[in-house]
N, CA and C atoms as a LAMMPS dump frame, in Angstrom:
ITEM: TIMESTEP
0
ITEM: NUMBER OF ATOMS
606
ITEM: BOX BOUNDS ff ff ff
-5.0000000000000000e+02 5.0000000000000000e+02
-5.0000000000000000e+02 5.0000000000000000e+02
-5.0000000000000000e+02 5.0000000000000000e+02
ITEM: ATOMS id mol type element x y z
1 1 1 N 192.306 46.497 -54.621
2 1 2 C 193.038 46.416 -55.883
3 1 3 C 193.534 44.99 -56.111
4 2 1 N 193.781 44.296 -57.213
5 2 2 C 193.781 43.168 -57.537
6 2 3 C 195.301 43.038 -58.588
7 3 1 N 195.574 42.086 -58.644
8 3 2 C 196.919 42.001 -59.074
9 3 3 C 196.911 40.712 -59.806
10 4 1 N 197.488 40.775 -61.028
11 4 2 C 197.493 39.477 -61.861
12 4 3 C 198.874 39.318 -62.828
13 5 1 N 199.845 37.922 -61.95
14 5 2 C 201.133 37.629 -62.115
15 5 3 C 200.776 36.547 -63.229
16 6 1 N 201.488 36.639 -64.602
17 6 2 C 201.589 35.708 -65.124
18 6 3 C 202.836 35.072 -65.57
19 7 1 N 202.745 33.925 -64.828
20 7 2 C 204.34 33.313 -64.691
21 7 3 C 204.421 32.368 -66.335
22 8 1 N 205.346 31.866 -66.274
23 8 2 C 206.192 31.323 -67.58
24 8 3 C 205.783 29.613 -67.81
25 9 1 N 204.99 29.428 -67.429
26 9 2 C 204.245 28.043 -66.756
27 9 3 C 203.589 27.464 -68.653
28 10 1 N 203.357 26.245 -68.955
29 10 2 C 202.861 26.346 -69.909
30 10 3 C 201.424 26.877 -70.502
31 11 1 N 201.254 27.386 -71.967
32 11 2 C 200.403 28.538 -71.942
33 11 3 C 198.859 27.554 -72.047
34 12 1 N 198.942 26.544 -72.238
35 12 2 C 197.901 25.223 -72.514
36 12 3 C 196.896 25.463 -71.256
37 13 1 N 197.877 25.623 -69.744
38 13 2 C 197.511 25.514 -68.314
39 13 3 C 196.691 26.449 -67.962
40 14 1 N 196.381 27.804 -68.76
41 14 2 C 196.021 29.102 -68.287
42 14 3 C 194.701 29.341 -69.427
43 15 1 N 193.852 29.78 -68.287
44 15 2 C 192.788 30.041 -68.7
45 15 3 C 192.18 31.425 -69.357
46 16 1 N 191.521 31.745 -69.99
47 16 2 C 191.67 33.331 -70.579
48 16 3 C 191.707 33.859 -69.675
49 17 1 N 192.042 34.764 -69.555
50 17 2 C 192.846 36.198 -68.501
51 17 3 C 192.081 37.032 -68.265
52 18 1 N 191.383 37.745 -69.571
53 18 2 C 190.081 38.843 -69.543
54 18 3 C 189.372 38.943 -68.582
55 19 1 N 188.546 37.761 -67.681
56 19 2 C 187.652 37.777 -66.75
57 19 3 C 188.29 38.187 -65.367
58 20 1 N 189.324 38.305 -65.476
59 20 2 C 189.883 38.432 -64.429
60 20 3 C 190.999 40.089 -63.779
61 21 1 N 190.516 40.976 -65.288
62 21 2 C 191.322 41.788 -65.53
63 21 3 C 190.229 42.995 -65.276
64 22 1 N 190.393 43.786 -64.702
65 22 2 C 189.165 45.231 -65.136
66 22 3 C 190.336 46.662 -64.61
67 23 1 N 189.915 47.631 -65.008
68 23 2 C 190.59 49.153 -64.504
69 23 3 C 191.092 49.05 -63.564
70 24 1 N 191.109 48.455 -62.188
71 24 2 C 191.758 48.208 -61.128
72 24 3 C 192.906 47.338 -60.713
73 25 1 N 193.024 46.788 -61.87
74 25 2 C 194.121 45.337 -61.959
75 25 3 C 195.465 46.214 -62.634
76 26 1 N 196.735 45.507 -61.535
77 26 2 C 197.615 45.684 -61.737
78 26 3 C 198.039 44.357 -62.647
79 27 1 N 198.698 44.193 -64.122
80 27 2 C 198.896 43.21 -64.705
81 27 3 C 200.365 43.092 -64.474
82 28 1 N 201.142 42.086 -64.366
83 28 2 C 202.871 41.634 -64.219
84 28 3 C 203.315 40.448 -64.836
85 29 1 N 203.998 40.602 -65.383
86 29 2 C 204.546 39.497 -66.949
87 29 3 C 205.539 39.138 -65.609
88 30 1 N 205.951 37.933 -65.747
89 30 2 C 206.738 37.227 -65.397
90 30 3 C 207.394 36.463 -66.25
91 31 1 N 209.079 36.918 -66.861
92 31 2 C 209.455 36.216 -67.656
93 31 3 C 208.554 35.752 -68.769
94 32 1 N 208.637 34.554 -69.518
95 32 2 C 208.099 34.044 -70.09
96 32 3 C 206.369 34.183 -70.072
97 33 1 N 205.979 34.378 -69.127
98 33 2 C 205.039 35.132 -68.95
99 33 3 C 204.075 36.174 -69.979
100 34 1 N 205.085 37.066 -70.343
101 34 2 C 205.026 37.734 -71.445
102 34 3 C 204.2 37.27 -73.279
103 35 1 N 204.449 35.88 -73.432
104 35 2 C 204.368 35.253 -74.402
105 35 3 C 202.891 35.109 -74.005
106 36 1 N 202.841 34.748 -72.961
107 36 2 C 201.167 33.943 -73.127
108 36 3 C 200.274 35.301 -72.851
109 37 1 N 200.598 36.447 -72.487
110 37 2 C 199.437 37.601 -72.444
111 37 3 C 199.791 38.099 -74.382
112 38 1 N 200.614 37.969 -74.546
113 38 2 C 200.424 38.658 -76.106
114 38 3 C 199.639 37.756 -76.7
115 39 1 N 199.977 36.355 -76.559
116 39 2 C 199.203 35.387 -77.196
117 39 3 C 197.873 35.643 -76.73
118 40 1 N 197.273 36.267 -75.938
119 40 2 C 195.626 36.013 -75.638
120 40 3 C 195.237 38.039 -75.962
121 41 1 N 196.158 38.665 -76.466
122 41 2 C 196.195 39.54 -77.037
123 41 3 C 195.917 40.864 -75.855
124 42 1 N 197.017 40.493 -74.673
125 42 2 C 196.677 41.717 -73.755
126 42 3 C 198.026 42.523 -73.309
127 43 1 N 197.639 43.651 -72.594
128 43 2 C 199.328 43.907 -72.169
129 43 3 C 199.324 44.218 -70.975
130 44 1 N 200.872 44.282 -70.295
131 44 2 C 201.187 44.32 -69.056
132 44 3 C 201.633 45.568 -68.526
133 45 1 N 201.164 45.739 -67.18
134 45 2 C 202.113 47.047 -66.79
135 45 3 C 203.543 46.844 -66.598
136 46 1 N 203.513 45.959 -66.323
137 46 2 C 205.313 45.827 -65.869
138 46 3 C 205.967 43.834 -66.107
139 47 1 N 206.681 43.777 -66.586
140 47 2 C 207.547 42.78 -67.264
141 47 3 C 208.866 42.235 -65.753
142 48 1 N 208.536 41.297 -65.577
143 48 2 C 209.888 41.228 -64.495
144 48 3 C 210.463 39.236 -64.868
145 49 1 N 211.733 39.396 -64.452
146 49 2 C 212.429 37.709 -64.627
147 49 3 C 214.123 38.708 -65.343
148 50 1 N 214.268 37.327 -65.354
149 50 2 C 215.942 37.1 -66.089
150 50 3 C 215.791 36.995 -67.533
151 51 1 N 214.473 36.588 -67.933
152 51 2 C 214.181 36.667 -69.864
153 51 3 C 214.895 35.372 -70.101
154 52 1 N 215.534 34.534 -69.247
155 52 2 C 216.24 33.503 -69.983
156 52 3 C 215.036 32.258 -70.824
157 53 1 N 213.504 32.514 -70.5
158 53 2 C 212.708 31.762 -71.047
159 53 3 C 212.288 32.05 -71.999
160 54 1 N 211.824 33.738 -72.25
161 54 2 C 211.228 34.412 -72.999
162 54 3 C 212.41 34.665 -74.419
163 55 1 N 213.685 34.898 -74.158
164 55 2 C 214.413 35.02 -75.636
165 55 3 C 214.854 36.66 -75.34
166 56 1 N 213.908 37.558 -75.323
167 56 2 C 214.209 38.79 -75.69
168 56 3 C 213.942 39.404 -74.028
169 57 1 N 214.586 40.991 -74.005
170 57 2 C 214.028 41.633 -72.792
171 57 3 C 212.38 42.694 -73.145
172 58 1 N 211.338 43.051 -72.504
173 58 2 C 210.699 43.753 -73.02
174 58 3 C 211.324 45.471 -72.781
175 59 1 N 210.379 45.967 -73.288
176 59 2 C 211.192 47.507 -72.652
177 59 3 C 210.244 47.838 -71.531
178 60 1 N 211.381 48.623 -70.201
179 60 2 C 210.979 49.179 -69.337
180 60 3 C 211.117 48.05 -68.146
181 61 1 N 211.295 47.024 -68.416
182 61 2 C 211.524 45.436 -67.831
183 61 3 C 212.432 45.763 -66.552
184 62 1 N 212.015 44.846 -65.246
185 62 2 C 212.7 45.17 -64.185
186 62 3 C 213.241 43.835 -64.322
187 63 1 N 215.065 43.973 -64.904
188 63 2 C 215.696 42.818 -64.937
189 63 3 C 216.722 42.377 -64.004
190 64 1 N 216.675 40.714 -63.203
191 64 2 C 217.196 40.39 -62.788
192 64 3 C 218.241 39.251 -63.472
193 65 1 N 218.966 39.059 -62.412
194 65 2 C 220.304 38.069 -63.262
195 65 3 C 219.622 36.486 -63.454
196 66 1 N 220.355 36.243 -64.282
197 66 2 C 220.047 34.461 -64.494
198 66 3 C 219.88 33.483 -63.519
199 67 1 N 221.022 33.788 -62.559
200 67 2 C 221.71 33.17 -61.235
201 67 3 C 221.415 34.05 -59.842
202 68 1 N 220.47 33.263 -59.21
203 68 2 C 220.249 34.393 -57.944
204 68 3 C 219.498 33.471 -57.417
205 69 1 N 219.248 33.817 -56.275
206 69 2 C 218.491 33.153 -54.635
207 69 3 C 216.953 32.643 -54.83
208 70 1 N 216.86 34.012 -55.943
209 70 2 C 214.997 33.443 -55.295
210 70 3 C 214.759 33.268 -57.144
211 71 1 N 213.292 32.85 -57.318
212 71 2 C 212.985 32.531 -58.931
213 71 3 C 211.884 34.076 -59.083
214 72 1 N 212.082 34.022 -60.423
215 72 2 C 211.35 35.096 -61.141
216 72 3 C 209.884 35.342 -60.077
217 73 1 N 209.231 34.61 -59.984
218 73 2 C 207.757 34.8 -59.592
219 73 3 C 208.05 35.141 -58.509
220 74 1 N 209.448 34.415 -57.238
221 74 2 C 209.055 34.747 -55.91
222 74 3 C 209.588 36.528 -56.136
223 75 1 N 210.548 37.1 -57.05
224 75 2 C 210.575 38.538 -56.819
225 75 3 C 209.054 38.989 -57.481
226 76 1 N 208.865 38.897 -58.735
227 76 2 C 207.673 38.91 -58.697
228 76 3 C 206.82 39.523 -57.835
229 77 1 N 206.543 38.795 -56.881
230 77 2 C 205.616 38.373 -55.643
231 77 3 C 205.848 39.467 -55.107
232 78 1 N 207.191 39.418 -54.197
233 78 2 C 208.291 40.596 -53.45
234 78 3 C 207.61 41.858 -53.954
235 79 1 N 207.8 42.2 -55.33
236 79 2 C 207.707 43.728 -55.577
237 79 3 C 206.512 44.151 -56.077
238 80 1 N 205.37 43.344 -55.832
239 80 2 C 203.983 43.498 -56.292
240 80 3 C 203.56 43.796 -54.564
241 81 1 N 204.169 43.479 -53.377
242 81 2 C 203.399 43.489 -52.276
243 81 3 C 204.245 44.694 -51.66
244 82 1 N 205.067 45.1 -52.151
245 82 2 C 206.348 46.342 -51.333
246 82 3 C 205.737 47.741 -52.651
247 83 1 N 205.423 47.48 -53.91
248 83 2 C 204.84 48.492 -54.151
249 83 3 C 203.13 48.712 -54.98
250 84 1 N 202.785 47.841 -54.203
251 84 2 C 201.279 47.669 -54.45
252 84 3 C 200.233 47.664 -53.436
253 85 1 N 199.561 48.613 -53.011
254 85 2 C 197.856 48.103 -51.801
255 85 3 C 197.165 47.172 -52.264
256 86 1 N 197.515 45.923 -52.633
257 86 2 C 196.463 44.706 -53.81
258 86 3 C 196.116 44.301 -52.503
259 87 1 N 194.707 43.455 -52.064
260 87 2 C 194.327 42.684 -51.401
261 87 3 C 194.024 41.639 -51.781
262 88 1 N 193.927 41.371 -53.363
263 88 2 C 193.917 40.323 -53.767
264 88 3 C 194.819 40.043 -55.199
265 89 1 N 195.369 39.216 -55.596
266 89 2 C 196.675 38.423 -56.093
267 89 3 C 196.465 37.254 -56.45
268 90 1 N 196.392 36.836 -57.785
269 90 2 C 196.043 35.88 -58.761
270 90 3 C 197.346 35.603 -59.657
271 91 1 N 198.094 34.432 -59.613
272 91 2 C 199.235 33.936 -60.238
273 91 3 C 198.617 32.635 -61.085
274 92 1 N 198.803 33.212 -62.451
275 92 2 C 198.849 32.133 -63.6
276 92 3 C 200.01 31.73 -64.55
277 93 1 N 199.934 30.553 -64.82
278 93 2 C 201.368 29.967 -65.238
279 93 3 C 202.265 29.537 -64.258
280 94 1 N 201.759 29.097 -63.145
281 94 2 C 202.792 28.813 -62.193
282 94 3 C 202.925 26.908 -61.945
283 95 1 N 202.354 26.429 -62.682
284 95 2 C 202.076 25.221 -62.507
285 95 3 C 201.989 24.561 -63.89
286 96 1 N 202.445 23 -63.48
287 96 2 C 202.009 22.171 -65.256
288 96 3 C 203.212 22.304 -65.75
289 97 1 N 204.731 22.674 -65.209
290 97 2 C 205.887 22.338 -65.69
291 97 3 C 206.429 21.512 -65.014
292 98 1 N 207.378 21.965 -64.877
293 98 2 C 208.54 21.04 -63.992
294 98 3 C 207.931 21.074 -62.617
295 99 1 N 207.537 19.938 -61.878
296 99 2 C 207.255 19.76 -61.002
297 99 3 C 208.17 20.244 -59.689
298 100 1 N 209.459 20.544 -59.949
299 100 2 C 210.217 21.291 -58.498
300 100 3 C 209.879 23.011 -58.34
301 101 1 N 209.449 23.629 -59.785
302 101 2 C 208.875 24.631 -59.677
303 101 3 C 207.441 24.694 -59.197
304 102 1 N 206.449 24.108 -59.698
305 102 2 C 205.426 24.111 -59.575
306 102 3 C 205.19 23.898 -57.663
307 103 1 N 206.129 23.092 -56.772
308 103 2 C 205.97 22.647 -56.018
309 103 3 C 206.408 23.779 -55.183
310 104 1 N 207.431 24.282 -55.496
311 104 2 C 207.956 25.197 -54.395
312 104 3 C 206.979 26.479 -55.034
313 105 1 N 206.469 26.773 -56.574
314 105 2 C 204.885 28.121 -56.071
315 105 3 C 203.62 27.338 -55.605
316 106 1 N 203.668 26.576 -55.31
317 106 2 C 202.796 26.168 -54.411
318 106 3 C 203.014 27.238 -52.769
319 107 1 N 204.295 26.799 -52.042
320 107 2 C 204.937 26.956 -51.346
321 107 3 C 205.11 28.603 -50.69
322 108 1 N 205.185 28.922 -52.004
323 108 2 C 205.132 30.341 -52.203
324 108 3 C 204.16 31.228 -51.509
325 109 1 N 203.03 30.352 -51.463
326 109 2 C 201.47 31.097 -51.124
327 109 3 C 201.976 31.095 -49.543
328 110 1 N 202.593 30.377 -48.934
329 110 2 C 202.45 30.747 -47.162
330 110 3 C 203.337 32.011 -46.983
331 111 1 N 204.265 32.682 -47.542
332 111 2 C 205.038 33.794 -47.784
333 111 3 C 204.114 34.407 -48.148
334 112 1 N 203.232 34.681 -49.161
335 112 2 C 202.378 35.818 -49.571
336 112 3 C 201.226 35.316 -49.917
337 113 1 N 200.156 35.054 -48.408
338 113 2 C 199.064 34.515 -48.214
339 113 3 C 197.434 35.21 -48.999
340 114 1 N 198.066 36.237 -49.192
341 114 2 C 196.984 36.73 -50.217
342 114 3 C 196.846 36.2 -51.757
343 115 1 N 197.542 35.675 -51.62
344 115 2 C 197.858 35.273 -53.205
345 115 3 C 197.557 33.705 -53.431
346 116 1 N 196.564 33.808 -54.048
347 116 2 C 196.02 32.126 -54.916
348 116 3 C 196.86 31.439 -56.445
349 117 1 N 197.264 30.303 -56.418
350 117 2 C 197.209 30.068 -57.798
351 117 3 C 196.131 29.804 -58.463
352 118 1 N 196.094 29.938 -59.868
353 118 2 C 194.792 29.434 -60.739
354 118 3 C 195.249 28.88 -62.035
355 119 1 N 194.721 27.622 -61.638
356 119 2 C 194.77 27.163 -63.219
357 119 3 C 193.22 27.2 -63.811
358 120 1 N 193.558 26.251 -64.748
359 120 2 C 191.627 26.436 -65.294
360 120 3 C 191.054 25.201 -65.042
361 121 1 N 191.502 24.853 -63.876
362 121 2 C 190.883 23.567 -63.303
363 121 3 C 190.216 23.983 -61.582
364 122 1 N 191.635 24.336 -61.438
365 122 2 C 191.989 24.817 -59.816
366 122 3 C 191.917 25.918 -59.256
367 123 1 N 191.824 26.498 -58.355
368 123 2 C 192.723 26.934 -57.227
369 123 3 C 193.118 27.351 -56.377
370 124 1 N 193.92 27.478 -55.53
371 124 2 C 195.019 27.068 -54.845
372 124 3 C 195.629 28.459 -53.589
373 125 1 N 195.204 28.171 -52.571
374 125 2 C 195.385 29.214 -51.769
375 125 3 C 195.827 28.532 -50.435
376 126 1 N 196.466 29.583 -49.429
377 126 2 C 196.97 28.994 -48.192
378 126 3 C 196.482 29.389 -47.07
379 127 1 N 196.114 28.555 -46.135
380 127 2 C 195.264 28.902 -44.623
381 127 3 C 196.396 28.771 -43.529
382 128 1 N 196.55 29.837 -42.585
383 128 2 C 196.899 29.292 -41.285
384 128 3 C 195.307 29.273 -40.093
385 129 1 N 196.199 29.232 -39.084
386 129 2 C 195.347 29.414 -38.627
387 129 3 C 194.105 30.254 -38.013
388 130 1 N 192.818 30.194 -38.081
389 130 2 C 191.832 31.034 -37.926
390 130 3 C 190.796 30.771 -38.396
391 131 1 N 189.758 31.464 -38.81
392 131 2 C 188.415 30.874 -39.169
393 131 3 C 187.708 31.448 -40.74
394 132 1 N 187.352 30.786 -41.631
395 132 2 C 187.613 30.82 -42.598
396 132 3 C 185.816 30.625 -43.542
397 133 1 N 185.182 31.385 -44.383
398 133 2 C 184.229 30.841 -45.271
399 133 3 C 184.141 30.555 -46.653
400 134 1 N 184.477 29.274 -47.597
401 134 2 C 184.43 29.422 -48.658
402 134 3 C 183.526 29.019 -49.326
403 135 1 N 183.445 29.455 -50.789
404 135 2 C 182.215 29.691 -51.733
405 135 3 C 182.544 28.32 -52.277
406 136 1 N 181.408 28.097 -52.765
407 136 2 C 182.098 26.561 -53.954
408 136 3 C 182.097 27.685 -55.18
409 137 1 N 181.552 28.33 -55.511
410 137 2 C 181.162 29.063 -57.529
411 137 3 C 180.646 27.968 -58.123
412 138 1 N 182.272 27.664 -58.953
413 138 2 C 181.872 27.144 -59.705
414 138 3 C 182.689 25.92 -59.99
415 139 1 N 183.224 25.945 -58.458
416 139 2 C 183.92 24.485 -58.233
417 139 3 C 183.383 23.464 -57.43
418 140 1 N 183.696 22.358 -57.759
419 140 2 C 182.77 21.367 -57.193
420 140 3 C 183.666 20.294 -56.078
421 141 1 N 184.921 20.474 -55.647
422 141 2 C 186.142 19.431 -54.58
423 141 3 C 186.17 20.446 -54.203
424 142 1 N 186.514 20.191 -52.839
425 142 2 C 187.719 21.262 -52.358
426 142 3 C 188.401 20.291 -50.715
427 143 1 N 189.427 20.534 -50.946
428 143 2 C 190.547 19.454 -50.542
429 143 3 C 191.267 20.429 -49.667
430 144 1 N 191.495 20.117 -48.566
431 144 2 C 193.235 20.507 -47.723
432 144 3 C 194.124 19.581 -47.787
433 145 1 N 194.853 19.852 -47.971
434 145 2 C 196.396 19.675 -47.518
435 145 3 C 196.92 19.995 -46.66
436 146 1 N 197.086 19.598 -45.813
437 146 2 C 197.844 20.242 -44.235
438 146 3 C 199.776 19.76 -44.413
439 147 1 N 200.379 21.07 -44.322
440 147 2 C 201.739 21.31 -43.986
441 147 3 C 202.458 20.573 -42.948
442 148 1 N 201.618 20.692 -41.783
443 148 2 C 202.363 20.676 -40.462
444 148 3 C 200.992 19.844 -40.297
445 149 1 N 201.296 19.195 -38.66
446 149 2 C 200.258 18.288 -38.653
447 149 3 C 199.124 19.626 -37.993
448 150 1 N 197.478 19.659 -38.471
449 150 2 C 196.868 20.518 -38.211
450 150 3 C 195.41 20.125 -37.521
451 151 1 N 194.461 20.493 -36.864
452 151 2 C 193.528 20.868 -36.564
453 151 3 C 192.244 21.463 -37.237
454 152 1 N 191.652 20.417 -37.629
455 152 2 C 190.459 21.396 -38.534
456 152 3 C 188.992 21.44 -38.192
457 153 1 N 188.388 22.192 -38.18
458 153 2 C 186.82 22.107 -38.657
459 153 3 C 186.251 21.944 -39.604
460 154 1 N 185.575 21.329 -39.784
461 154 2 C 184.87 21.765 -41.42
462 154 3 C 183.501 21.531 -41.412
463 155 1 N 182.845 22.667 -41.564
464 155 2 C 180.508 22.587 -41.679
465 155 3 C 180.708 22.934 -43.149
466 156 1 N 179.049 22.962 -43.223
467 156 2 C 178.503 23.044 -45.025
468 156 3 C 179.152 22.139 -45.929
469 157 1 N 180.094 20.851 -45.366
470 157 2 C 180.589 20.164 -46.571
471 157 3 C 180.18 18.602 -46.378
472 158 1 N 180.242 18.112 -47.434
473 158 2 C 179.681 16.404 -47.279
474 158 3 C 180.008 15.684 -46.47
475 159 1 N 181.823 15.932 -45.92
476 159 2 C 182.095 15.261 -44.958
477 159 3 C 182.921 15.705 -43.906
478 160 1 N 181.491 16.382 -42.973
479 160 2 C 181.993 17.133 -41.72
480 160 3 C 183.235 16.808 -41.082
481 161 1 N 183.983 17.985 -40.302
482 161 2 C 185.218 17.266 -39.38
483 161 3 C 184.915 18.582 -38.063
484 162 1 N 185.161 18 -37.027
485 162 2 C 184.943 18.627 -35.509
486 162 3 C 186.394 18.599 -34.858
487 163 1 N 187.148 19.658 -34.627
488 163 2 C 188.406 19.26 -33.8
489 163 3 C 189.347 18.266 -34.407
490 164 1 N 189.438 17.861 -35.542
491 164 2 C 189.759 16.405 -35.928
492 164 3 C 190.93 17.525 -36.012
493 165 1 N 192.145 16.413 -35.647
494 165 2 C 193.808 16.374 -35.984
495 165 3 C 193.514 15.336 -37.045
496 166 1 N 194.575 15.953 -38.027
497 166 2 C 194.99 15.445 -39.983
498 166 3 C 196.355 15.588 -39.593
499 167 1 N 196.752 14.335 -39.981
500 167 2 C 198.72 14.824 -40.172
501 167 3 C 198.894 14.928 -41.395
502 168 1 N 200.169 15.094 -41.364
503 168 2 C 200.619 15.142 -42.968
504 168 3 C 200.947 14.171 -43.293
505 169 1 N 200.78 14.25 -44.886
506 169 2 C 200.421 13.14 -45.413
507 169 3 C 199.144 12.112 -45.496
508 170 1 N 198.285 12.17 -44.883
509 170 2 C 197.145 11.467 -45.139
510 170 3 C 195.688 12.153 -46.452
511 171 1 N 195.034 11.095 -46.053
512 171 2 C 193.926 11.737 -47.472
513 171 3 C 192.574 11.975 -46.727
514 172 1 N 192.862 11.669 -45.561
515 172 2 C 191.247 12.393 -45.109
516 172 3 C 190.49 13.368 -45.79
517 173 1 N 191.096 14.421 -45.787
518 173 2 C 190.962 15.763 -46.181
519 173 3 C 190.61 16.142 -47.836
520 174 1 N 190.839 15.354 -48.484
521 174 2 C 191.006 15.511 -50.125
522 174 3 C 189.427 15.014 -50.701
523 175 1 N 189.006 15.702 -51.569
524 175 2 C 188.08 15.364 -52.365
525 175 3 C 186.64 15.626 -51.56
526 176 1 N 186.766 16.612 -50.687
527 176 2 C 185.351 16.914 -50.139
528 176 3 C 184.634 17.163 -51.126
529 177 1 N 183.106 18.308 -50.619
530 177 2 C 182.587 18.503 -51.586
531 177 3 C 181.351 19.281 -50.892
532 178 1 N 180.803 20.155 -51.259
533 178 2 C 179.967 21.797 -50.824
534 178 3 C 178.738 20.579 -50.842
535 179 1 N 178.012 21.147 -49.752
536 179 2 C 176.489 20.596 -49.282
537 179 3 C 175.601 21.583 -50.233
538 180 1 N 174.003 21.778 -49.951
539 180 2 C 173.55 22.691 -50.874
540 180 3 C 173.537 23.923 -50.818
541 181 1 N 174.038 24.253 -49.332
542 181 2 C 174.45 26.023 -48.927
543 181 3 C 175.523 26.606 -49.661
544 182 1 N 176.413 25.757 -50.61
545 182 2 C 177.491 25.947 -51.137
546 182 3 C 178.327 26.955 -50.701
547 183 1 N 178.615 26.82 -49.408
548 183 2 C 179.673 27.861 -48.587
549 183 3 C 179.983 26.709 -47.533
550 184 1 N 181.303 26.808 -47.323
551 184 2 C 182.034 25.782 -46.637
552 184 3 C 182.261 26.828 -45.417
553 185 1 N 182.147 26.667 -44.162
554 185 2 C 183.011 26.869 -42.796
555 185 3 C 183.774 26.248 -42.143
556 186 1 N 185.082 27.093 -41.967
557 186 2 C 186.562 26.368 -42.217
558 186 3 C 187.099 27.303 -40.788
559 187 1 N 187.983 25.849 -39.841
560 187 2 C 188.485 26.577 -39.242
561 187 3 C 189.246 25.888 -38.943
562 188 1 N 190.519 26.755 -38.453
563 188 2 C 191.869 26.226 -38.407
564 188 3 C 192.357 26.368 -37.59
565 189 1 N 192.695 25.614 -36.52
566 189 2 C 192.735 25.376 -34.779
567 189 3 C 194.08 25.801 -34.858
568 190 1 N 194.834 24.698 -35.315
569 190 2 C 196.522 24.911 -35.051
570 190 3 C 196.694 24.417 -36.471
571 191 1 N 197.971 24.762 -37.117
572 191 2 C 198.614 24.296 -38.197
573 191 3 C 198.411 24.965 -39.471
574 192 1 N 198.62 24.537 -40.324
575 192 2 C 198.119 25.316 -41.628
576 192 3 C 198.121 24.055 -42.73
577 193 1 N 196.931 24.533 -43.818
578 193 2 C 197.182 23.809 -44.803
579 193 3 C 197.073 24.368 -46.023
580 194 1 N 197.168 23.967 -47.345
581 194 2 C 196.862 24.534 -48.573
582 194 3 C 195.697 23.906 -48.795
583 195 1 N 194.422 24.784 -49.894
584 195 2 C 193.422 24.147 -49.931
585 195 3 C 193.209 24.706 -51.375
586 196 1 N 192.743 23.497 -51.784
587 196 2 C 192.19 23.574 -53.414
588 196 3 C 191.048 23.277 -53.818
589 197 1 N 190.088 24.271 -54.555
590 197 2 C 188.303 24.108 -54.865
591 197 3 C 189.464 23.823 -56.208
592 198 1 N 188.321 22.532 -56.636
593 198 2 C 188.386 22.143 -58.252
594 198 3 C 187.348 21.62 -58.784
595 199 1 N 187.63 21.83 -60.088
596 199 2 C 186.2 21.642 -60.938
597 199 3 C 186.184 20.359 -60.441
598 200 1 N 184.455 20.095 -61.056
599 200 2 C 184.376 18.47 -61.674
600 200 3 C 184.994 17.649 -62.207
601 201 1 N 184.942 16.201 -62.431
602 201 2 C 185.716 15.286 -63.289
603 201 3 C 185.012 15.464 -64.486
604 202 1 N 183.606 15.678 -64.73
605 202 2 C 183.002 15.532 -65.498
606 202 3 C 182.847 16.347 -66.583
């Protein structure tokens, strides 16, 4: 079962929704959220946030206060995985605002590792450690980011890595790119990183 959070992020950032929606998809407005599925003319099972973005409450809305610990998306998150069997979890609108939000749902993904962001460029999922195969589709980079200083492998990509330690902060890792098997083998010794397939420049 598949699950699709749409956070309050600007609506410019988000790519049509439809392809991503079928009989099995649980849909979840997040705050502001709300605006950009009416705008692409769809509806949600369930509405959750404080509404302080959106203006109005919807009905049936699981509302939280203005002022509280965690942000709309991370409950969100919380009550999509405590009352949902989803194995997979797709968050749009979470990015392309304010950069302290965008940074900490980044962040978000090592708390609830099933869950990718997507913009219509990107996206955006979190690895610890273990062994890993990804597709290119219909993306053409795909980059780690390592958290903690990490350990990687990497076959099927332009620029192999064997055992190599990446700390944080460096760019080794950024701007790879799928050989012609277009499936990357990924493995993750110690550490964890975030990793992003993105389109072309072109």
């Amino acid at each position: 079962m598949r699950a699709v959070i749409v956070a309050a992020g600007p609506v410019e950032d988000v790519p049509s929704l439809t392809p991503f929606i079928d009989e099995n998809t649980v849909v979840i407005a997040v705050d502001g959220g709300v605006a950009t599925l009416v705008q692409q003319g769809l509806t949600f099972d369930l509405a959750i946030g404080d509404f302080d973005s959106l203006g109005y409450t919807p009905e049936g809305a699981v509302i939280h206060p203005a002022e509280k610990d965690e942000t709309d998306l991370e409950l969100a998150l919380r009550h999509v995985s405590e009352r949902y069997e989803v194995t997979d979890v797709l968050i749009f609108g979470a990015t392309g605002g304010r950069l302290d939000m965008t940074l900490q749902n980044v962040y978000l993904l090592k708390q609830f590792p099933t869950a990718r962001l997507m913009t219509k460029r990107e996206e955006v999922r979190f690895l610890q450690e273990g062994h890993y195969q990804i597709k290119a589709d219909q993306y053409h980079y795909l980059s780690f980011i390592p958290l903690v200083p990490t350990r990687l492998t990497l076959r099927g990509v332009k620029y192999p890595l064997t055992d190599h330690d990446v700390p944080v902060g460096g760019s080794l890792t950024v701007s790879n790119e799928w050989t012609d098997q277009q499936l990357a083998d990924v493995t993750v010794h110690t550490g964890e990183v975030i990793v992003l397939r993105s389109l072309s420049d072109q």
